[in-house]
N, C-alpha and C positions, 0 to 999 in steps of 0.2 A: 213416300214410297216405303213399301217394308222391307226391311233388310231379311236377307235368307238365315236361319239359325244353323249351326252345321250341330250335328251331333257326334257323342262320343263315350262310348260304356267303358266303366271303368273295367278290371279285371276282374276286381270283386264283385260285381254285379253280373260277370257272365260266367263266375262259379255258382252265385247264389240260382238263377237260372238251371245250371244245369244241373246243381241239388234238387230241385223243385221236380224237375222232368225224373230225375233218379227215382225219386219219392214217389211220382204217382208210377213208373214203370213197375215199381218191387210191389206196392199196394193195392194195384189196381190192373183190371184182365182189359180193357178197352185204350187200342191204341187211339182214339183218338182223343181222349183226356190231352195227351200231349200237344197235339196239332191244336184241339181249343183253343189249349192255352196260351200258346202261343202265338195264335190268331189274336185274341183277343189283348196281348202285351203288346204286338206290335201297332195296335190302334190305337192304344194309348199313348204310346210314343209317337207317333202319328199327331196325336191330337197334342200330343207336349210339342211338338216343332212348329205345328201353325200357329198353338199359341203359350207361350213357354211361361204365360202369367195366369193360364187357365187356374191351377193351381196354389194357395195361400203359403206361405211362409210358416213353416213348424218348430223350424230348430234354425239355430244361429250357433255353429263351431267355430271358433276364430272368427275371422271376419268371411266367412262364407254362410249365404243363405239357405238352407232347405226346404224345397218346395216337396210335396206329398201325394202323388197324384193315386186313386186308387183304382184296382179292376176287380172282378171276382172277389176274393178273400187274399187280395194280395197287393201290395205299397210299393208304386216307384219313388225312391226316394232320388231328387236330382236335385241339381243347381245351375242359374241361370251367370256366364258368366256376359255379361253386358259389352263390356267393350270391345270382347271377343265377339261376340254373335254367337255363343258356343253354351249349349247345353251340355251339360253331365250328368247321364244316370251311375249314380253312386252307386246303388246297392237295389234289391227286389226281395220284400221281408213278405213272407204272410204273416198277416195282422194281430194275430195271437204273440208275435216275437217281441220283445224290449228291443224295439227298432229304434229308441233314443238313445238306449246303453252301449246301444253295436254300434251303432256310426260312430267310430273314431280318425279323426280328419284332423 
């Protein structure tokens, strides 16, 4: 039987989110860049909770694993905590970013 994963954004991750939504508001004249995109994050998160190993191992901070899942031009970075049943979206980089120098854990 599968166990349920529960999920959990950190706080950095729902600033880098709503930097993102910032960025295409100032940039960009169509409101639904936003609704996309966030359509499309929350499928991947979606798709990170059924299967929370979809995703490879990138980076190892201390003893926490990060997995890297990606959508459009943009990186959820999380971690899979096991005996919790509990994922953690750390952080939401576009791919252009030194998303191994920002993760600080």
């Amino acid at each position: 039987m599968n166990k349920k994963y529960y999920l959990e954004i950190t706080k950095f991750a729902e600033d880098d989110v709503d930097s993102i939504l910032l960025y295409f508001n100032s940039h960009f004249f169509n409101p639904r860049i936003n609704e996309n995109f966030l359509n499309l994050l929350n499928k991947q998160i979606e798709n990170i909770i059924i299967n929370p190993h979809l995703y490879e191992v990138k980076l190892s901070r201390n003893t926490i694993k990060i997995r890297v899942a990606t959508f459009m031009n943009y990186l959820i970075c999380y971690t899979v905590l096991e005996d919790e049943y509990r994922i953690i979206i750390l952080r939401v980089f576009h791919q252009l970013e030194d998303y191994e120098n920002k993760l600080s854990i």
